[in-house]
C-alpha positions in Angstrom: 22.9 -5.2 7.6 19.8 -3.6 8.8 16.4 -6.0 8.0 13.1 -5.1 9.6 10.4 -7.4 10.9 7.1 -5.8 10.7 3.9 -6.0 13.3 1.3 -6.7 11.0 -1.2 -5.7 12.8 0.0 -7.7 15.8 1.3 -5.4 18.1 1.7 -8.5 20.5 3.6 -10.5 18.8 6.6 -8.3 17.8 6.8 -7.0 21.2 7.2 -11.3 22.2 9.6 -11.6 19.7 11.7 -8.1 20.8 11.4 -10.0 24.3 12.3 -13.4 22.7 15.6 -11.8 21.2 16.8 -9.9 23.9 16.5 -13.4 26.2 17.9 -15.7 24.2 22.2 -16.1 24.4 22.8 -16.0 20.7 20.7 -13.0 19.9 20.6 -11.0 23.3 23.8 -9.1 21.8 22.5 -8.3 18.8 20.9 -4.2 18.4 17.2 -4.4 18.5 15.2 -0.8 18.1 11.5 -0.5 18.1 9.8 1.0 15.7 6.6 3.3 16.4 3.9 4.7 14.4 0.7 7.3 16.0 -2.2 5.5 17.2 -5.5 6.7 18.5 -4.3 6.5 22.4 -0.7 5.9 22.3 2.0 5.1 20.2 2.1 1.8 18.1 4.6 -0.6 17.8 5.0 -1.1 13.9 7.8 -3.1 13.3 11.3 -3.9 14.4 14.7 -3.3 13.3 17.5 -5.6 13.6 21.1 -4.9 13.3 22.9 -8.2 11.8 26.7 -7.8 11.7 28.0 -10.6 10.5 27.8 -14.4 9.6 27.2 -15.5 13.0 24.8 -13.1 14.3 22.6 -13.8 11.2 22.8 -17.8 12.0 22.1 -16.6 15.4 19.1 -14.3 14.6 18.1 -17.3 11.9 17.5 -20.1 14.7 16.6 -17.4 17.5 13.5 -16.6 15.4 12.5 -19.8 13.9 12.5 -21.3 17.7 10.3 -18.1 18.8 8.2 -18.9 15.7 7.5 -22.9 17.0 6.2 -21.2 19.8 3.7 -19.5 18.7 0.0 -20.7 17.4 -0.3 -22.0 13.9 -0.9 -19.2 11.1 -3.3 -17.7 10.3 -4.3 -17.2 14.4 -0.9 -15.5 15.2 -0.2 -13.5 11.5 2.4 -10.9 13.3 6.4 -10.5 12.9 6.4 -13.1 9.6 7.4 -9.8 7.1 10.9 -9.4 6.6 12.2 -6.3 4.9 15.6 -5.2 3.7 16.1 -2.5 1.3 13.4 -2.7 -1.7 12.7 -6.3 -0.6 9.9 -7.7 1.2 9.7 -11.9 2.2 7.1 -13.6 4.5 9.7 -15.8 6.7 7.3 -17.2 8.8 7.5 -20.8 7.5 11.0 -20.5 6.7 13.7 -23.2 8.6 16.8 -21.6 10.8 18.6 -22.8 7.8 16.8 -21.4 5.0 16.0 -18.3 6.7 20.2 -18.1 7.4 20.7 -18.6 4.0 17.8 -15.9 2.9 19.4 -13.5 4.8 23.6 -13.4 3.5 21.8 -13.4 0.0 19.9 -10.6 0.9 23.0 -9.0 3.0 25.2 -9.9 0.1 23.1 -8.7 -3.1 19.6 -7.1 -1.6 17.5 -9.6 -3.6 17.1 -13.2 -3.6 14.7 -16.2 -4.7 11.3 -15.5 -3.6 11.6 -11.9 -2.8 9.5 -9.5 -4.5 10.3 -6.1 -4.1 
């Protein structure tokens, strides 16, 4: 299953979490690409797209990412990587437990839509 998590506008923070991922044991495994758009001087990081495999790398992804999240500064001073899309479906996850976000994504790996998703 291929989901992307997109900037927002917050270049810095998806490039944190690409870092975040690639350090942390359960999710260091797991194919991260960049995604860039054009910007005025350079190219722009726009989102990232992450290659979940199976059960456990999506539990691993799920608590990798909500740890990363605690990190960061309360919302709405750090808005970037809390967009998750998959297919026609778009979810803010940034409030979302490891558990909830987990189960949020084998819905969406199993049938492409779940509770709360608007597409």
């Amino acid at each position: 299953m291929r989901i992307r998590v997109l900037a927002e506008g917050d270049e810095r923070a998806l490039t944190d979490l690409w870092a975040w991922l690639g350090r942390d044991p359960g999710t260091a495994e797991v194919p991260v690409e960049t995604v860039t758009g054009s910007g005025p001087t350079m190219s722009v990081l726009e989102a990232l797209d992450v290659i979940l495999g199976n059960a456990t790398s999506i539990a691993n992804f799920a608590v990798a990412y909500a740890t990363w999240r605690s990190t960061r500064p309360a919302a709405p001073a750090a808005p970037g990587a809390r967009t998750l899309v998959h297919g026609d479906s778009t979810v803010d996850i940034g409030d979302l437990s490891p558990e909830e976000l987990a189960d949020l994504l084998r819905r969406l790996d199993g049938d492409g839509r779940g509770p709360g998703v608007s597409s």
